[in-house]
Predicted model as a PDB file, atoms N, CA, C, CB and O in Angstrom, pLDDT in the B-factor column:
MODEL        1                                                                  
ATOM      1  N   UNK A   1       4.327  18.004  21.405  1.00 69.00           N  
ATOM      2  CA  UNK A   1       3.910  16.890  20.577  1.00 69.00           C  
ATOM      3  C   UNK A   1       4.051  15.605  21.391  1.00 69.00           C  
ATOM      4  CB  UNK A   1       4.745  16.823  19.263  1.00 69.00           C  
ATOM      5  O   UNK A   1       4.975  15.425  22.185  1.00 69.00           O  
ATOM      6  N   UNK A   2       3.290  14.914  21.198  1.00 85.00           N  
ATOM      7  CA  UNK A   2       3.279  13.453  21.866  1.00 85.00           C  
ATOM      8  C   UNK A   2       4.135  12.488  20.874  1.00 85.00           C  
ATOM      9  CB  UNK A   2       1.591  12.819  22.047  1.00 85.00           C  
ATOM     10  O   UNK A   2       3.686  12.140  19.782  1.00 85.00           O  
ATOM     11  N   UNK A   3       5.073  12.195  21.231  1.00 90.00           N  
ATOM     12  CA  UNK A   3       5.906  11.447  20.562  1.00 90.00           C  
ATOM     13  C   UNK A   3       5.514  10.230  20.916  1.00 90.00           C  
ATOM     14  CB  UNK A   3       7.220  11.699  20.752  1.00 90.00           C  
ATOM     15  O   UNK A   3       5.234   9.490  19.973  1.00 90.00           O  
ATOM     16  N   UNK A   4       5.367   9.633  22.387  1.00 94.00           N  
ATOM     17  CA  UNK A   4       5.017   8.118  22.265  1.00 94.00           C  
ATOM     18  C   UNK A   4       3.900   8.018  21.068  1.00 94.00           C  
ATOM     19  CB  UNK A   4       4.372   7.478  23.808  1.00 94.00           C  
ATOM     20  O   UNK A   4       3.939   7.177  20.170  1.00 94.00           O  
ATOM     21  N   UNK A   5       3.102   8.826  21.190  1.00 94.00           N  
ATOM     22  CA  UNK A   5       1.842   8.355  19.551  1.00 94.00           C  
ATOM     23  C   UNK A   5       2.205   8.298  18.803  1.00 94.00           C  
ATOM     24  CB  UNK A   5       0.777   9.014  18.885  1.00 94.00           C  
ATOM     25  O   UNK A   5       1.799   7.509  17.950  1.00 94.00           O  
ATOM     26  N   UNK A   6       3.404   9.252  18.588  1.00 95.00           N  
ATOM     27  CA  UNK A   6       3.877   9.318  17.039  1.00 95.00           C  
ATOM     28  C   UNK A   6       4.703   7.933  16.925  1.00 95.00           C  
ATOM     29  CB  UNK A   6       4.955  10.818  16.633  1.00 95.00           C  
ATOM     30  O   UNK A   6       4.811   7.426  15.809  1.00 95.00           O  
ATOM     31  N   UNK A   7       5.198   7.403  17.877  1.00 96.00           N  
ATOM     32  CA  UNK A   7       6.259   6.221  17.548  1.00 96.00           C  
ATOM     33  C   UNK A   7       5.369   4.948  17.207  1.00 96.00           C  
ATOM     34  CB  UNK A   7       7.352   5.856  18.945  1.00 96.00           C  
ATOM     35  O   UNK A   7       5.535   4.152  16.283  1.00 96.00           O  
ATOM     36  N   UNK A   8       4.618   4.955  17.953  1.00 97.00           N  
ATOM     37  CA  UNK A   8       3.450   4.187  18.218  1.00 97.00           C  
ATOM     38  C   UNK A   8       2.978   3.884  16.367  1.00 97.00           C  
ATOM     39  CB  UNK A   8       2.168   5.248  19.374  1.00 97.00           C  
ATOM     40  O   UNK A   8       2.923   2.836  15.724  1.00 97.00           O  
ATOM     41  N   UNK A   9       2.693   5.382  15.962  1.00 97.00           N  
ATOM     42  CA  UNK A   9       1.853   4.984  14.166  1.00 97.00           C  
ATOM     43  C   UNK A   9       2.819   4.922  13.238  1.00 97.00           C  
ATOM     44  CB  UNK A   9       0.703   6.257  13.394  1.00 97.00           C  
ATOM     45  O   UNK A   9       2.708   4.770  12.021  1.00 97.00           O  
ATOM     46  N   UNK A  10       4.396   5.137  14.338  1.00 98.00           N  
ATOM     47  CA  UNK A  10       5.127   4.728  13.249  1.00 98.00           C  
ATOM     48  C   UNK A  10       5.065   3.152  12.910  1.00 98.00           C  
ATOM     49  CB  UNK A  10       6.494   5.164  13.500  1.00 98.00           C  
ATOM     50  O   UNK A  10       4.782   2.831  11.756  1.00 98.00           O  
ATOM     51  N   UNK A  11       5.236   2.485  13.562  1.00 98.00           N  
ATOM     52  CA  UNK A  11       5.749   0.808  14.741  1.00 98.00           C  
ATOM     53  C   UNK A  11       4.435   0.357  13.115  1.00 98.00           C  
ATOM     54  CB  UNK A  11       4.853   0.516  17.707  1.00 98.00           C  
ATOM     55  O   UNK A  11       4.650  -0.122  12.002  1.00 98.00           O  
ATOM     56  N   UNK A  12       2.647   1.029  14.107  1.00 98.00           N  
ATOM     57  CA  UNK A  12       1.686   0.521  13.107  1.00 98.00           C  
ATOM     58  C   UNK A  12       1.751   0.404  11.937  1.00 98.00           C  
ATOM     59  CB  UNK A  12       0.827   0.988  13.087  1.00 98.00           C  
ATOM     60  O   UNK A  12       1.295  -0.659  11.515  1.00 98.00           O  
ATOM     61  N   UNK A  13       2.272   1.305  10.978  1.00 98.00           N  
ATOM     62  CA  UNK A  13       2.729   1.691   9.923  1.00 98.00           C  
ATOM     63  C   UNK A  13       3.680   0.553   8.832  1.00 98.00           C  
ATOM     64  CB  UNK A  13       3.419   2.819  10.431  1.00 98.00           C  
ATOM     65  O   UNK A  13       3.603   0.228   7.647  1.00 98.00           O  
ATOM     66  N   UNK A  14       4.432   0.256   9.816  1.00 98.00           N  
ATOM     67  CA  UNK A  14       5.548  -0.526   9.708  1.00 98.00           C  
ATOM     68  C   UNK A  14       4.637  -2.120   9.346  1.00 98.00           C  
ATOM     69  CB  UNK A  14       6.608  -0.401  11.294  1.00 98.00           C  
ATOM     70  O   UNK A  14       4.622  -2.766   8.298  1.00 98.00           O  
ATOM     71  N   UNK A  15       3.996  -2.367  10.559  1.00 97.00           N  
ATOM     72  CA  UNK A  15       3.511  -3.132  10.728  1.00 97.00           C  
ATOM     73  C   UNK A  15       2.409  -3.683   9.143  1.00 97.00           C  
ATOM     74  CB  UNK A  15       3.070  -2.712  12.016  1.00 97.00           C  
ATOM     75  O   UNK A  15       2.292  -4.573   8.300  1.00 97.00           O  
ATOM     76  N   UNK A  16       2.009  -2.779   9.461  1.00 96.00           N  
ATOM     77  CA  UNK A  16       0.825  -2.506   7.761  1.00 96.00           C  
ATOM     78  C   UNK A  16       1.474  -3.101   6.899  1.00 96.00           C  
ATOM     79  CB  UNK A  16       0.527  -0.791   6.955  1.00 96.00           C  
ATOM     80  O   UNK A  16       1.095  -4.131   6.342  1.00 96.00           O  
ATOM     81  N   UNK A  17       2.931  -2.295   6.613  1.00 97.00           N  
ATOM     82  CA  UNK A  17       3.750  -2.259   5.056  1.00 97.00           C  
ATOM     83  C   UNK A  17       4.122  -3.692   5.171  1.00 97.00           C  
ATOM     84  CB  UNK A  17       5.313  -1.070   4.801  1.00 97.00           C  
ATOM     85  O   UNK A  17       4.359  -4.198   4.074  1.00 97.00           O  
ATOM     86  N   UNK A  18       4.256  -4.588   6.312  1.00 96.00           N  
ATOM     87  CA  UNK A  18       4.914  -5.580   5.960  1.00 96.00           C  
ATOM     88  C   UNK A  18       3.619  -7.006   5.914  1.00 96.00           C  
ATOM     89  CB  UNK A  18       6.255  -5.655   7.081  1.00 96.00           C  
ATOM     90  O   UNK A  18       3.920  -8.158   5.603  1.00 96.00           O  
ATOM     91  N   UNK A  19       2.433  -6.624   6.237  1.00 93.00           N  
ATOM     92  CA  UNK A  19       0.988  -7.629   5.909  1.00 93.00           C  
ATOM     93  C   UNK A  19       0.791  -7.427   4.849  1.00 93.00           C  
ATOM     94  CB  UNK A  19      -0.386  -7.453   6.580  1.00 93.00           C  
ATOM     95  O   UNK A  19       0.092  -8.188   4.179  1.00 93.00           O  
ATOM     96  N   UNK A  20       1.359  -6.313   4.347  1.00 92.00           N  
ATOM     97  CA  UNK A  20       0.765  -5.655   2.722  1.00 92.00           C  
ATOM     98  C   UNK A  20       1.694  -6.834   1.699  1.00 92.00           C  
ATOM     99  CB  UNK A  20       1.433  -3.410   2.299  1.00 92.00           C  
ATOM    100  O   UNK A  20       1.250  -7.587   0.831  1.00 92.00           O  
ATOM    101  N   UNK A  21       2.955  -6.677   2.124  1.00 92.00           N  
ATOM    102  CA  UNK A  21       3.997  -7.428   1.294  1.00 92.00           C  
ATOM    103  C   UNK A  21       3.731  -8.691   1.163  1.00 92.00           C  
ATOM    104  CB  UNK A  21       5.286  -7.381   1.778  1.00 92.00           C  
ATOM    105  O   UNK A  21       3.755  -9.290   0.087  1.00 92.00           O  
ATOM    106  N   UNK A  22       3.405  -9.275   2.466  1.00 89.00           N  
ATOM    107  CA  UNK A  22       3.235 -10.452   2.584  1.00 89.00           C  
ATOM    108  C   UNK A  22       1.857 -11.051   1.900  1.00 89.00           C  
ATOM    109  CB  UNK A  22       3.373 -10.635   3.907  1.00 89.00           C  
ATOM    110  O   UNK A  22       1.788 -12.166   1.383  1.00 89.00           O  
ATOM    111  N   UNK A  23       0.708 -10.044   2.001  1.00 86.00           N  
ATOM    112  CA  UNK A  23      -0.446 -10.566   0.961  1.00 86.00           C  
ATOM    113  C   UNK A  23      -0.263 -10.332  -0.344  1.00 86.00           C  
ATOM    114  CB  UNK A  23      -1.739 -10.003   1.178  1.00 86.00           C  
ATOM    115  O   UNK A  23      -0.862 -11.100  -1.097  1.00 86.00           O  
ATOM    116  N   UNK A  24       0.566  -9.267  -0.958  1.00 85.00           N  
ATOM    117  CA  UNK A  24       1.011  -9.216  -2.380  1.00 85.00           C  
ATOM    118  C   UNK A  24       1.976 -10.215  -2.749  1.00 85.00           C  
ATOM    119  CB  UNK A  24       1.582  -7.943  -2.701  1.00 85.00           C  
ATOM    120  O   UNK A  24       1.681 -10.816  -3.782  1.00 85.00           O  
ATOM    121  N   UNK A  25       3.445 -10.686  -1.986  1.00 85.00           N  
ATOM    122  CA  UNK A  25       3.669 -12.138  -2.405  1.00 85.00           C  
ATOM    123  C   UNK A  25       2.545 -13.225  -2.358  1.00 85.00           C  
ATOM    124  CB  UNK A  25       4.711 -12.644  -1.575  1.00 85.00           C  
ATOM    125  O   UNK A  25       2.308 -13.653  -3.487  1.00 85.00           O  
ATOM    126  N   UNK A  26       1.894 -13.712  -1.517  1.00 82.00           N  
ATOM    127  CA  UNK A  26       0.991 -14.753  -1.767  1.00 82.00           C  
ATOM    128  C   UNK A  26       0.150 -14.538  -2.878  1.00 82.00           C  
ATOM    129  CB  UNK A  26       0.228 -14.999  -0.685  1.00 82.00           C  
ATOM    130  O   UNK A  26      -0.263 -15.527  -3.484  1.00 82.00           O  
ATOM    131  N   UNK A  27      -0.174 -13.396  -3.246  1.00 78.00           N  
ATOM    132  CA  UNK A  27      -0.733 -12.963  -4.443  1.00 78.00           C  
ATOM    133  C   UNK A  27      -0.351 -13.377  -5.683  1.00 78.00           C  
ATOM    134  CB  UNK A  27      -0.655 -11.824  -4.490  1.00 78.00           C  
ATOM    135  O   UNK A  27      -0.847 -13.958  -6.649  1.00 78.00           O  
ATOM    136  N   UNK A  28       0.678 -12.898  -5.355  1.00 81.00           N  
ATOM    137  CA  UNK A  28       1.706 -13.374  -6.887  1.00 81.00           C  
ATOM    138  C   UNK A  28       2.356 -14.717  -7.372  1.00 81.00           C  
ATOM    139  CB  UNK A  28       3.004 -12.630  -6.870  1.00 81.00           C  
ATOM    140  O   UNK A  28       2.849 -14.947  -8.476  1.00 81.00           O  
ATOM    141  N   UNK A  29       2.213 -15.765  -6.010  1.00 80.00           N  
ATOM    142  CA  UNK A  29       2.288 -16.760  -6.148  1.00 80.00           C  
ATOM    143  C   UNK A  29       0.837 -17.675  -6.081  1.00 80.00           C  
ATOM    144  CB  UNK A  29       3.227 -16.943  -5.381  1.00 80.00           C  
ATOM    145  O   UNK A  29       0.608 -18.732  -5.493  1.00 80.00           O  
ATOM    146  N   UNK A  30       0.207 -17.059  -6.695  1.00 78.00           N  
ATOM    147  CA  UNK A  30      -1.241 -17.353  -7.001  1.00 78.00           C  
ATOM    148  C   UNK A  30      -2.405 -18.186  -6.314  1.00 78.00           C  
ATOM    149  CB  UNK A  30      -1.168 -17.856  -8.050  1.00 78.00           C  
ATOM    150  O   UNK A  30      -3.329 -18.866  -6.760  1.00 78.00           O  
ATOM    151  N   UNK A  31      -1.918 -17.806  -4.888  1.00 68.00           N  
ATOM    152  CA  UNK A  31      -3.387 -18.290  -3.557  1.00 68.00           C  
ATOM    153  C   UNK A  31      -4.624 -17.092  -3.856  1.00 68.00           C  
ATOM    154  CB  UNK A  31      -2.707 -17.996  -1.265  1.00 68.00           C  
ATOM    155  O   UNK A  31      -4.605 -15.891  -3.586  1.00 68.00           O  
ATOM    156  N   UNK A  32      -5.624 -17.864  -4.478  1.00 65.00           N  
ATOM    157  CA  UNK A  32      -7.003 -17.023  -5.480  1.00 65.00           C  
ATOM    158  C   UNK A  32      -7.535 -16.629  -3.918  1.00 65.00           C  
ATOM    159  CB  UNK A  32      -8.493 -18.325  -6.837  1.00 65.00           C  
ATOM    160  O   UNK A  32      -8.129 -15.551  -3.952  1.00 65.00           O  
ATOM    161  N   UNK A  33      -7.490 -17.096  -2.836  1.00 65.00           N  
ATOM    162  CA  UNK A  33      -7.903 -16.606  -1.657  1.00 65.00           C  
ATOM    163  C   UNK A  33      -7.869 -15.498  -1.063  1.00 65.00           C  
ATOM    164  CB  UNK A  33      -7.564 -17.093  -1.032  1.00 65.00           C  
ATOM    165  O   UNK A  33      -8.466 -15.085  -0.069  1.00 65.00           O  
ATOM    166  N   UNK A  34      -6.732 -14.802  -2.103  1.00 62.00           N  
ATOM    167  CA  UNK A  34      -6.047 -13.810  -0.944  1.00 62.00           C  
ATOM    168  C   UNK A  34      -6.587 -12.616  -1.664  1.00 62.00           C  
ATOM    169  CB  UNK A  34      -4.143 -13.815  -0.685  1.00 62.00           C  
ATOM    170  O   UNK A  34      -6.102 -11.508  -1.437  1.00 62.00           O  
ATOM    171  N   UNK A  35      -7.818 -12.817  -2.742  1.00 69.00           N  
ATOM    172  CA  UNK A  35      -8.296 -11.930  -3.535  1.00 69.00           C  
ATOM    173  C   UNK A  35      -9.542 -11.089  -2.638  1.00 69.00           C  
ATOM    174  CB  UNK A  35      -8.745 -12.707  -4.880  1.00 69.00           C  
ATOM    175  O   UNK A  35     -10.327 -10.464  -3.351  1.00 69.00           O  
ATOM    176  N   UNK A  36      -9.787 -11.025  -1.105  1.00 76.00           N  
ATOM    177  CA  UNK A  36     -10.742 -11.017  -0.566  1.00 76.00           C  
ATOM    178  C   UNK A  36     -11.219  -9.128   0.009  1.00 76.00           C  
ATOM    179  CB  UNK A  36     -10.435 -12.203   0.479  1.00 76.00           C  
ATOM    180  O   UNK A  36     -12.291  -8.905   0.573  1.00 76.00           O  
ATOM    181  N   UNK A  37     -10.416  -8.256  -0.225  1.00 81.00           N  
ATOM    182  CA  UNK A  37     -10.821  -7.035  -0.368  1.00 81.00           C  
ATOM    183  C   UNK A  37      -9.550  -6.928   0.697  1.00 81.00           C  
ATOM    184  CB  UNK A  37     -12.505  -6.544  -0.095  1.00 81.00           C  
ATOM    185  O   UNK A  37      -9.236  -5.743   0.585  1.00 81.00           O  
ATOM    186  N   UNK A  38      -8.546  -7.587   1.779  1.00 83.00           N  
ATOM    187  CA  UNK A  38      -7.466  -7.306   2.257  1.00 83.00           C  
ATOM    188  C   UNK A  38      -6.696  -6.684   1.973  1.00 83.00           C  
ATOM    189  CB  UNK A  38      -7.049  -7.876   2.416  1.00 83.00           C  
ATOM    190  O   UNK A  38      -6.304  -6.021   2.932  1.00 83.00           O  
ATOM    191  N   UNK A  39      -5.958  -6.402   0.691  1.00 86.00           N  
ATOM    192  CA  UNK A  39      -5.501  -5.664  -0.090  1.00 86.00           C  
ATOM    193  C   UNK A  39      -5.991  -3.986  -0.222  1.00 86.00           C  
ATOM    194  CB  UNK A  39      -5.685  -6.410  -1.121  1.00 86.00           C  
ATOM    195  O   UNK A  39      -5.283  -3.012   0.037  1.00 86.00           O  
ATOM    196  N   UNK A  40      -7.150  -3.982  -0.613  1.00 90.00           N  
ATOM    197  CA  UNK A  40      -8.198  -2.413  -0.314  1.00 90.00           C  
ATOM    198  C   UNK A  40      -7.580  -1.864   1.175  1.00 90.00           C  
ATOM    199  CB  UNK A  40     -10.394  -2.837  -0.049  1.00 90.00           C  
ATOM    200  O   UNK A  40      -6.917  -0.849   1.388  1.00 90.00           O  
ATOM    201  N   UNK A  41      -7.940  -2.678   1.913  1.00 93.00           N  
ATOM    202  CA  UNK A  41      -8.624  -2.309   3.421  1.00 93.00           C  
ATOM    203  C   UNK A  41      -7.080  -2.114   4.145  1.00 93.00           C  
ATOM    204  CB  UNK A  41      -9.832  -3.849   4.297  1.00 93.00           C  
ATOM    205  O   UNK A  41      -6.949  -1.173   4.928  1.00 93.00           O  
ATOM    206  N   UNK A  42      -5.782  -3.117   3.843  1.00 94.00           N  
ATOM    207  CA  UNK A  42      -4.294  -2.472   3.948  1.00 94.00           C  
ATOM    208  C   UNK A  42      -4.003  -1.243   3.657  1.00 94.00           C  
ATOM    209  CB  UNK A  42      -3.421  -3.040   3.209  1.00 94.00           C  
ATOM    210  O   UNK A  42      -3.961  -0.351   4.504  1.00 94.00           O  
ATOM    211  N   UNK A  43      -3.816  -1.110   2.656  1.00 95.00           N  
ATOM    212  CA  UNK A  43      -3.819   0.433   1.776  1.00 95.00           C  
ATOM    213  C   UNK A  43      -4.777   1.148   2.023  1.00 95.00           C  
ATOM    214  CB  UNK A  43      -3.891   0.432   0.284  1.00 95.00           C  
ATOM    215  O   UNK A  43      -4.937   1.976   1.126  1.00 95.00           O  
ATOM    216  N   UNK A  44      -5.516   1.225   2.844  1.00 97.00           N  
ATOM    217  CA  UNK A  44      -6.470   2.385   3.237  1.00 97.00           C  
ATOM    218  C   UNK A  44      -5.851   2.819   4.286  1.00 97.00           C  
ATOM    219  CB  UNK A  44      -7.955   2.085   3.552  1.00 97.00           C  
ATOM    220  O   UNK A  44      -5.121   3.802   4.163  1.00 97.00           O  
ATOM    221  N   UNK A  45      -6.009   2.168   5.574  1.00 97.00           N  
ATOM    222  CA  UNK A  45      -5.234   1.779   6.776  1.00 97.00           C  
ATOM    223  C   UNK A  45      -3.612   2.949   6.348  1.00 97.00           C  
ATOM    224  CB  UNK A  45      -4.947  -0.404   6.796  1.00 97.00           C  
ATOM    225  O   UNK A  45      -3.270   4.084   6.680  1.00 97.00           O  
ATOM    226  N   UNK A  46      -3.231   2.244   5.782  1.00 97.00           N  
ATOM    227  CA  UNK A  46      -2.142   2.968   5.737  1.00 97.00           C  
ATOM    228  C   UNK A  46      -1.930   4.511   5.175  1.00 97.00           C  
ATOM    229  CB  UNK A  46      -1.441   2.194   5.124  1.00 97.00           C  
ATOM    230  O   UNK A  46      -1.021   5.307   5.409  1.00 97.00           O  
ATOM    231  N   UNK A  47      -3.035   4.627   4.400  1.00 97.00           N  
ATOM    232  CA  UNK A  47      -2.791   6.088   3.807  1.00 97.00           C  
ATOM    233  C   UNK A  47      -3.550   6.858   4.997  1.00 97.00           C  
ATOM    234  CB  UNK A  47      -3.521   6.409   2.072  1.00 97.00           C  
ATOM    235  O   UNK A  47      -3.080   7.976   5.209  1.00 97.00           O  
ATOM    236  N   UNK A  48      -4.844   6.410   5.978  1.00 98.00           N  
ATOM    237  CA  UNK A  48      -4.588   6.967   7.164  1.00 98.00           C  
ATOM    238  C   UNK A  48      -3.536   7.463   8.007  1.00 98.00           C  
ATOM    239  CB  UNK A  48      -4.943   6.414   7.649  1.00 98.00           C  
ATOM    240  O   UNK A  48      -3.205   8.615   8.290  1.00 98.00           O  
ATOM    241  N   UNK A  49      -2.967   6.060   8.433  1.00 98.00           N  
ATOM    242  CA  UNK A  49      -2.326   6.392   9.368  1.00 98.00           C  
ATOM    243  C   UNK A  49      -1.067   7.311   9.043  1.00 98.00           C  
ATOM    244  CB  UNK A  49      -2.080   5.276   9.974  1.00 98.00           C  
ATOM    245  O   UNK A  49      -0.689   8.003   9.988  1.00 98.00           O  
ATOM    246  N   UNK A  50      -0.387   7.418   7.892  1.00 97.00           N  
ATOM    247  CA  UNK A  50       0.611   8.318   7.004  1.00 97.00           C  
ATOM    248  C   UNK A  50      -0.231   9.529   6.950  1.00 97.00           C  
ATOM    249  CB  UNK A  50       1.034   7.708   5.383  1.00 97.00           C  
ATOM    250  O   UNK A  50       0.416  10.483   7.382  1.00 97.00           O  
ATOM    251  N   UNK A  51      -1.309   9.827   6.622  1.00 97.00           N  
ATOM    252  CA  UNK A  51      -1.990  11.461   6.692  1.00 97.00           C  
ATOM    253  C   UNK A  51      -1.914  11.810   7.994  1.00 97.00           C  
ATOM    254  CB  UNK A  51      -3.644  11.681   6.240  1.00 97.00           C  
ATOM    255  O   UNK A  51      -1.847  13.018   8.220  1.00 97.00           O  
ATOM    256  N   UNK A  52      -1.902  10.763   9.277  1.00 96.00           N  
ATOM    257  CA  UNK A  52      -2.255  11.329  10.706  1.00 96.00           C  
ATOM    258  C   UNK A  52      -0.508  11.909  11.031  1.00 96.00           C  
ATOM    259  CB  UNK A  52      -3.025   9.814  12.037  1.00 96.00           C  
ATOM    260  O   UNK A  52      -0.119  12.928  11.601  1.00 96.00           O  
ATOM    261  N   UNK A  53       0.117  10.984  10.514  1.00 96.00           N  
ATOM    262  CA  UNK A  53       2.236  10.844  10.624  1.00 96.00           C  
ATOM    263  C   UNK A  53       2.290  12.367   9.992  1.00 96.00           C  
ATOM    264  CB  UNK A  53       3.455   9.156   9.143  1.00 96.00           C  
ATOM    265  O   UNK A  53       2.724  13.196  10.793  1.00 96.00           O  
ATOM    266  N   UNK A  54       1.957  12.835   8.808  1.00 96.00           N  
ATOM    267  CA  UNK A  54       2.147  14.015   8.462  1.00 96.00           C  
ATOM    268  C   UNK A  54       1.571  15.671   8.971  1.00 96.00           C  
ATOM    269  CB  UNK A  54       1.883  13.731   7.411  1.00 96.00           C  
ATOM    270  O   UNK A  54       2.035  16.808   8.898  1.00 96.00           O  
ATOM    271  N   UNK A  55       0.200  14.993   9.549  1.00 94.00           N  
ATOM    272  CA  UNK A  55      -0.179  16.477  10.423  1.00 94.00           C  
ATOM    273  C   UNK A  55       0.578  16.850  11.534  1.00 94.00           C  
ATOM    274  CB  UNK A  55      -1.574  16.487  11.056  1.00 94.00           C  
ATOM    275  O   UNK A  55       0.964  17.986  11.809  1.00 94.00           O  
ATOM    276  N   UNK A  56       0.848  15.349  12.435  1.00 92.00           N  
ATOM    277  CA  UNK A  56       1.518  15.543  13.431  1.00 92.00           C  
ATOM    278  C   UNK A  56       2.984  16.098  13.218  1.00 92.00           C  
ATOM    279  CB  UNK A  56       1.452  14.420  14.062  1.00 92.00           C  
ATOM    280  O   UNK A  56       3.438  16.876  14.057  1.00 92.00           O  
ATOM    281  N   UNK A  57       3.756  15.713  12.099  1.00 92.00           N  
ATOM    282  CA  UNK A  57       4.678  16.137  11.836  1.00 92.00           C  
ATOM    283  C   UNK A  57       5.048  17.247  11.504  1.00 92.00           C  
ATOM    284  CB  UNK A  57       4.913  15.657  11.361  1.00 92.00           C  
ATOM    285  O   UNK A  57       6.128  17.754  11.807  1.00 92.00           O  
ATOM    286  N   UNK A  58       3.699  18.008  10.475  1.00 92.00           N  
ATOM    287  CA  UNK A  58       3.877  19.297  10.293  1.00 92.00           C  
ATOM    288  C   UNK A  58       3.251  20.652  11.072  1.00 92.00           C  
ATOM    289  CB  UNK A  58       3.589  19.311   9.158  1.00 92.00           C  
ATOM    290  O   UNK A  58       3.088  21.776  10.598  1.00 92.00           O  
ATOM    291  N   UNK A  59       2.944  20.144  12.476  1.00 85.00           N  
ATOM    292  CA  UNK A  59       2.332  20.645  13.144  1.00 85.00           C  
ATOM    293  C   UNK A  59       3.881  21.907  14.083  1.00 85.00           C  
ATOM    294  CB  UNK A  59       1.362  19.310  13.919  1.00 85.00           C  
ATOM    295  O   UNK A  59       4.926  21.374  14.458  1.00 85.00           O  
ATOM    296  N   UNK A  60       3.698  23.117  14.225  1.00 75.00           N  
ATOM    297  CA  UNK A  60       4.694  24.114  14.650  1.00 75.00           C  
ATOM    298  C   UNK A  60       4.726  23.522  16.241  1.00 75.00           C  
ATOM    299  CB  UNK A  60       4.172  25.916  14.394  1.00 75.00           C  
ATOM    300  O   UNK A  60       3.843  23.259  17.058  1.00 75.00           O  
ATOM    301  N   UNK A  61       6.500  23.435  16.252  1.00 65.00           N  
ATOM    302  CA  UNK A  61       6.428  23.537  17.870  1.00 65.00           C  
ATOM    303  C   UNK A  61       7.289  21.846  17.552  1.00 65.00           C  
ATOM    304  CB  UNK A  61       4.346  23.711  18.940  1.00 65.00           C  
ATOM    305  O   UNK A  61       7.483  21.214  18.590  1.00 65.00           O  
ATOM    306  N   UNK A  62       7.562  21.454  16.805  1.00 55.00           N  
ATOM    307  CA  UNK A  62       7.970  20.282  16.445  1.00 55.00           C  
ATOM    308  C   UNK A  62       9.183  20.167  16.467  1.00 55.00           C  
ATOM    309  CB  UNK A  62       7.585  19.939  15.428  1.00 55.00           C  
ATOM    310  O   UNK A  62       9.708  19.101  16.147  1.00 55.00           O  
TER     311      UNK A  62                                                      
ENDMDL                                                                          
END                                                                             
């Protein structure tokens, strides 16, 4: 298994969860801007890169 990749979509991952937070606070403190499909396109992103974290993970030889 290639672990630098795997650390790598972890790091990305990470990265995601915390643009996500940060556009759902501005959200909630009501910038109408932040209504722009960013939100969608985070959470997509991420349920990728978490389906790619889990093949690799459940892949034998691990």
């Amino acid at each position: 298994m290639n672990y630098v990749y795997l650390k790598r979509l972890y790091a990305k991952r990470a990265e995601l969860e915390a643009k996500l937070e940060l556009h759902d606070a501005r959200y909630c403190f009501g910038e109408e801007e932040v209504d722009d499909g960013t939100d969608s396109d985070l959470r997509q992103r991420l349920s990728e890169i978490s389906e790619e974290i889990a093949t690799l993970e459940s892949r034998p030889g691990r």
